[in-house]
C-alpha positions in Angstrom: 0.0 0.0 0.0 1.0 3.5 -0.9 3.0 5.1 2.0 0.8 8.0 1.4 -2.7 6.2 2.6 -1.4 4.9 5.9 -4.1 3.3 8.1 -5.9 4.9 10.7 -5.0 5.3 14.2 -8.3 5.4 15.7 -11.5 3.1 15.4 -13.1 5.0 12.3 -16.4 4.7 10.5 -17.0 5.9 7.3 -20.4 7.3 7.8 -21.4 8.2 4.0 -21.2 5.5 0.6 -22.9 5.3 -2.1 -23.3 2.2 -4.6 -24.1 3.6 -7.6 -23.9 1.3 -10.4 -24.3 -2.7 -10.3 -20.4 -2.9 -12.1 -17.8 -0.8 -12.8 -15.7 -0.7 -16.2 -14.2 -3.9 -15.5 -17.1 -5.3 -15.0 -16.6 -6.5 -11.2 -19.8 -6.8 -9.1 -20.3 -4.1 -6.7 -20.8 -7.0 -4.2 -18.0 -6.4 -2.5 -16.6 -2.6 -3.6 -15.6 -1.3 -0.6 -14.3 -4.4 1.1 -10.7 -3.7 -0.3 -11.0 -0.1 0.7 -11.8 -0.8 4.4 -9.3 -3.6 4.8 -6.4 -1.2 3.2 -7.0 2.1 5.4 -7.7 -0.1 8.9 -11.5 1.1 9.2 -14.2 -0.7 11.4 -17.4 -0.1 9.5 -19.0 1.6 7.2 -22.4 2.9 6.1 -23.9 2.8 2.9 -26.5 5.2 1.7 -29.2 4.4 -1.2 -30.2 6.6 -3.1 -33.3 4.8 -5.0 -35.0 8.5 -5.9 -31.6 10.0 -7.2 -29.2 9.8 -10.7 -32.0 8.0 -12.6 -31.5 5.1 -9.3 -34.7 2.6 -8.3 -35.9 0.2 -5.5 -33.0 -1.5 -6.9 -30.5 0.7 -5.0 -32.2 0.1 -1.5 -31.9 -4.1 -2.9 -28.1 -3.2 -3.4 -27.4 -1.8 0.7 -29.2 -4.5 1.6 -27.1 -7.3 0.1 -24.0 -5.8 0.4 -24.8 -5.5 4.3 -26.1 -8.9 4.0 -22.5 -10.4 3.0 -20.1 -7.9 4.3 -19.4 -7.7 7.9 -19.4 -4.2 10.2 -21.3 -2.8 7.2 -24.6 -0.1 8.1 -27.0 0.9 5.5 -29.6 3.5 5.2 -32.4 3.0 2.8 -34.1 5.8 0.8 -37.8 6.4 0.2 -39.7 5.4 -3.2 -42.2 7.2 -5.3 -44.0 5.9 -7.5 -44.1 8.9 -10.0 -42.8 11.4 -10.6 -44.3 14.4 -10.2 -45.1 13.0 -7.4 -48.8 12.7 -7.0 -51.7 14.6 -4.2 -51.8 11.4 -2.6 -49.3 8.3 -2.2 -50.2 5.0 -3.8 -52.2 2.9 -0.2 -49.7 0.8 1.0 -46.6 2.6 -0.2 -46.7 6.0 1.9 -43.5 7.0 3.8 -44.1 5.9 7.5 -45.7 2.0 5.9 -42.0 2.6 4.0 -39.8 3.3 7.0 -41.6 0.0 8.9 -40.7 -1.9 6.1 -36.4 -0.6 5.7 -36.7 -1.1 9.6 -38.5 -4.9 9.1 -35.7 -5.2 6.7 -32.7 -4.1 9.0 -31.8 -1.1 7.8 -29.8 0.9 10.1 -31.6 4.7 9.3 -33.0 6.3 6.1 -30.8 8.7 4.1 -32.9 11.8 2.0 -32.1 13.2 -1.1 -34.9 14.9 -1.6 -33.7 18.4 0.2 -31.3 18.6 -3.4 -32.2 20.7 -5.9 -32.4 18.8 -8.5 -34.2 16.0 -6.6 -36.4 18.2 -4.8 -36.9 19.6 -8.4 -38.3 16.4 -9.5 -40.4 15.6 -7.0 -42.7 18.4 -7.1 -43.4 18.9 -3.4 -41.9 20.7 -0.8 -40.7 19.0 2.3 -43.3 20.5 4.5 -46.1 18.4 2.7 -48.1 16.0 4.8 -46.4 12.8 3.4 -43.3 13.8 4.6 -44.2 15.2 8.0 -46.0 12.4 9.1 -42.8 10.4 8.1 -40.8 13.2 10.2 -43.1 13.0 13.3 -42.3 8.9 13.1 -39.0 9.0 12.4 -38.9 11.6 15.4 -41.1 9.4 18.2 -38.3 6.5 17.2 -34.9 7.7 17.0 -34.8 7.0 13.2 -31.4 8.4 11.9 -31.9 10.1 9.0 -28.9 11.3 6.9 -30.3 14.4 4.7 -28.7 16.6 1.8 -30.7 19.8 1.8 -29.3 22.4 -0.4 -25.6 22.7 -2.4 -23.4 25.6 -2.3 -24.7 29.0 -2.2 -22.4 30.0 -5.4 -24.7 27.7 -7.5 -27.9 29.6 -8.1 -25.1 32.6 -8.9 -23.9 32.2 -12.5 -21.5 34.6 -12.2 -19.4 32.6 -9.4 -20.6 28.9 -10.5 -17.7 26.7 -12.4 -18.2 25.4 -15.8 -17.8 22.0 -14.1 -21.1 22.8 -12.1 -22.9 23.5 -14.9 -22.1 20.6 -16.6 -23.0 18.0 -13.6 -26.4 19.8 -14.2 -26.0 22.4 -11.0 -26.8 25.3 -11.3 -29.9 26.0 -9.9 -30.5 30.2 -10.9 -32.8 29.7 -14.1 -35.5 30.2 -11.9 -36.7 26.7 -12.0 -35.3 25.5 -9.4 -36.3 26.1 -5.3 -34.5 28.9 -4.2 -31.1 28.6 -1.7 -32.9 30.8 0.7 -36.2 28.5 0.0 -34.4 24.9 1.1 -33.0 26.0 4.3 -36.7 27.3 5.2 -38.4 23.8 4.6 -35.2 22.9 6.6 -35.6 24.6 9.6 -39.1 24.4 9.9 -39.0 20.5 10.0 -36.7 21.4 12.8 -39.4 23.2 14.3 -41.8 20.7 13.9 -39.9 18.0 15.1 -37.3 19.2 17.5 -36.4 16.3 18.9 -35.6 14.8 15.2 -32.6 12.3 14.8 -30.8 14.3 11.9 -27.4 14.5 10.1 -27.5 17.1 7.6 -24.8 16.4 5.2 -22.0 18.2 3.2 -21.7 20.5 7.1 -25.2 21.7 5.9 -23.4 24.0 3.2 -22.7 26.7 6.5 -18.9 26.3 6.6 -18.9 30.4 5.9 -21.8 30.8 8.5 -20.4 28.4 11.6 -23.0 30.5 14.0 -26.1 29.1 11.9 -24.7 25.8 13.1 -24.0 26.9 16.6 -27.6 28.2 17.1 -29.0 25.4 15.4 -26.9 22.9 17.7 -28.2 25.1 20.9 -32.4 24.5 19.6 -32.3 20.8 18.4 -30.2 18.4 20.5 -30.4 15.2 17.9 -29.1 17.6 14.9 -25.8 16.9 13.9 -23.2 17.3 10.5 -21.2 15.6 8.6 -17.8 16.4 7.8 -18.0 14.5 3.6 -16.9 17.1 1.1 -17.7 19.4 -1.0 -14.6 21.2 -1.3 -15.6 24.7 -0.8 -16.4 23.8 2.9 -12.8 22.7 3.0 -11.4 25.6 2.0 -13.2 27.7 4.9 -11.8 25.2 7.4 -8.3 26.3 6.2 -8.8 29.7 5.7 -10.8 30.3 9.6 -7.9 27.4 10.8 -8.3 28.8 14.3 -12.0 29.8 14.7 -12.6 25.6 13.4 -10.3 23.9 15.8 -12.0 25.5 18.8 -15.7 25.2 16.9 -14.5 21.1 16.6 -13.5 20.8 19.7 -16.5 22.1 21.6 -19.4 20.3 19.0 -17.5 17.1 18.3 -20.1 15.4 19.7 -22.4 17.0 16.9 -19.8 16.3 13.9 -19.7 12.8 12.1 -16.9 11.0 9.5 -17.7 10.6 6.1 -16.6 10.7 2.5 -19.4 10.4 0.1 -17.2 7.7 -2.2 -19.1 6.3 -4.4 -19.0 2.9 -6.4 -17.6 2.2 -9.3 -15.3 4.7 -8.7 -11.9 2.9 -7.8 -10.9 2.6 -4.0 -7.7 4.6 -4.9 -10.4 7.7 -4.5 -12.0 6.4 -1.4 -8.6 5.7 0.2 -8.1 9.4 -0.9 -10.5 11.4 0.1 -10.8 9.2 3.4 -7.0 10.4 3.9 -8.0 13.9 4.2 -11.1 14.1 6.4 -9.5 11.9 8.6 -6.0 13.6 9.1 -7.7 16.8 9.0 -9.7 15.9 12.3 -6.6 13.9 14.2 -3.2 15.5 13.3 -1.1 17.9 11.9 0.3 16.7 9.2 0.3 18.9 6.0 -0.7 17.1 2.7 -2.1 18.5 -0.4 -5.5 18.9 0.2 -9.0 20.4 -1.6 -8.1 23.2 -4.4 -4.7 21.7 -4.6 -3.7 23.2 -1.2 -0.9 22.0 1.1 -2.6 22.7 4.1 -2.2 21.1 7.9 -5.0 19.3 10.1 -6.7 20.3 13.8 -4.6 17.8 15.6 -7.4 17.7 17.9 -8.1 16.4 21.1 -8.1 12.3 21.6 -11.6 13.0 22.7 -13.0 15.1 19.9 -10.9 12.6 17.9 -13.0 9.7 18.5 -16.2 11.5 19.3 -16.3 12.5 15.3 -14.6 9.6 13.7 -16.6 6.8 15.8 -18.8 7.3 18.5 -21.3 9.8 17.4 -22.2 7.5 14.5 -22.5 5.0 17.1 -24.7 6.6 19.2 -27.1 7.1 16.0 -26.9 4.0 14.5 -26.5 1.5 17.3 -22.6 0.0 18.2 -23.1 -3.0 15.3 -25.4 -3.2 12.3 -28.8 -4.5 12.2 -29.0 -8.2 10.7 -30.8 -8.2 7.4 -34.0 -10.1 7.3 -34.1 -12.0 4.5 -37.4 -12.9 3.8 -38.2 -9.2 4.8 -35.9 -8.3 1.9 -37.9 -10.9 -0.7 -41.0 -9.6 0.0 -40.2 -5.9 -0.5 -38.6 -7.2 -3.9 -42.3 -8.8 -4.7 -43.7 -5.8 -3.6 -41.7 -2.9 -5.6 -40.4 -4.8 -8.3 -42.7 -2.9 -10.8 -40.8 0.1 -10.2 -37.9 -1.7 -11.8 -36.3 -2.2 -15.2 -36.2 -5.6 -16.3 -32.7 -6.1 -16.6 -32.6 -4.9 -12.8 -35.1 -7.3 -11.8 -33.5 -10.0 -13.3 -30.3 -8.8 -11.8 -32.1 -9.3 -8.3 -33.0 -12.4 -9.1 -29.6 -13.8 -9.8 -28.3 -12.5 -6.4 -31.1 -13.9 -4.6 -31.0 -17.4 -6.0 -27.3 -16.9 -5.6 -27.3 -15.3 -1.7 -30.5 -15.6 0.0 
């Protein structure tokens, strides 16, 4: 292994994966993608988010968490909710609205239920807002439980601006200020007044919320809603405020570490070079001082902070969320979700899931 990728020190969960693809280029399974990765860097878990409402994804993706978690060991998963439209409709087909959903990811063994739908583009898509009843009957649930939910509301500010947004933006299909899209200002209110709602809510906002040049949002935030936390995975411009307020974020660390989780947002089938990368850097930049070129090509130095910050951010907090070892998949939960959904998938998908059931269940 690389001398530049050395293993971690501490017992570290990688909070935030994605499987997005059944192969990669190569045409290896995505069965066992991160298995390598793990192994390499020393880690003792990880937690894979689906994403069956996002990048043109289906049930299929929730099928894909739930078999990898199935045959991979210290591996979470939380499953996303499905629509079965979209626009989506006044009213959700009987049987499949979101609270009958969550009892059915929990039945499975999921481990908490990760939400796209506070994305622009996604929320875009949808139709509704996430203040509708649907969802904040699914809130009030998820609230009375202790459901984790791991939730991407909102991108960077500079991409409703088209003066400041990168060409590379544009092309991913970001840029949000053609007036067709919910406005920045728009997503953080359906945001906070889910908050409101449901104060006691078990929720990690992801990407640091996109408030890494407004750290006090998060402090008075952290002071209403005491399950709220944030994770650390990039987007780079967050990065580059850490460096540039170096001071102001080791002391900000240090007091909310208990409100601050790991993650990398690594996705399959890109190659576990790039996990082991980008795993690198969040993690040295929480527990040393090492310099090593960073985000925006910067040579920049980590917090070195405390042992107890250390492990609160890298470990325990995810723990304390998620439960201290996965849920066991129930498998004849998992078949009759399959039964139930499959019309939601492409055929070649469904005959995918056949193949890994016959083969693994």
């Amino acid at each position: 292994m690389s001398n530049e990728y050395p293993r971690v020190k501490d017992k570290v969960i990688d909070g935030h994966l994605h499987i997005e693809a059944w192969t990669n280029k190569e045409g290896e399974e995505f069965i066992h993608c991160f298995e390598e990765y793990r192994e390499k860097m020393g880690l003792h878990s990880l937690c894979l988010a689906a994403l069956p409402s996002g990048y043109g994804a289906d049930v299929s993706s929730n099928i894909m968490c739930a078999m990898y978690k199935l045959l991979n060991k210290n591996t979470y998963a939380n499953g996303g909710l499905l629509y079965d439209q979209y626009p989506m409709g006044e009213k959700l087909p009987e049987g499949m609205d979101f609270v009958t959903q969550l009892n059915e990811l929990e039945e499975i063994g999921f481990d908490g239920v990760k939400m796209l739908e506070g994305k622009p583009t996604l929320h875009k898509k949808i139709g509704k807002n996430l203040l509708n009843d649907e969802y904040d009957k699914f809130f009030a649930e998820a609230e009375k439980r202790g459901t984790h939910i791991l939730f991407h509301v909102n991108d960077p500010a500079e991409f409703w601006d088209k003066d400041k947004v990168s060409q590379d933006t544009i092309d991913h299909g970001w840029f949000y200020g053609d007036g067709t899209f919910a406005t920045h200002e728009e997503l953080y209110r359906q945001a906070y007044t889910i908050l409101e709602r449901h104060p006691l809510l078990c929720v990690t906002f992801a990407h640091f919320f996109f408030k890494s040049e407004k750290p006090q949002d998060l402090v008075e935030l952290f002071e209403k809603y005491p399950n709220m936390c944030i994770d650390l995975t990039p987007g780079w411009e967050m990065y580059i405020s850490f460096y540039d307020n170096k001071e102001y974020y080791k002391d900000f660390f240090e007091k909310y570490s208990d409100r601050i989780l790991l993650g990398t947002d690594s996705s399959f089938p890109w190659y576990t070079e790039n996990f082991m990368w980008l795993l690198d850097r969040v993690y040295r930049y929480v527990s040393c001082d090492d310099v090593v070129k960073a985000f925006d090509d910067r040579y920049e130095s980590g917090l070195n902070l405390s042992k107890n910050a250390i492990n609160n951010i890298v470990c325990k907090n995810f723990e304390r969320r998620s439960g201290e070892k996965p849920k066991e998949i129930n498998k004849e939960a998992l078949r009759a979700y399959f039964e139930k959904y499959k019309h939601l998938m492409v055929e070649k998908d469904i005959e995918r899931v056949e193949a890994l059931f016959a083969k693994y269940l």
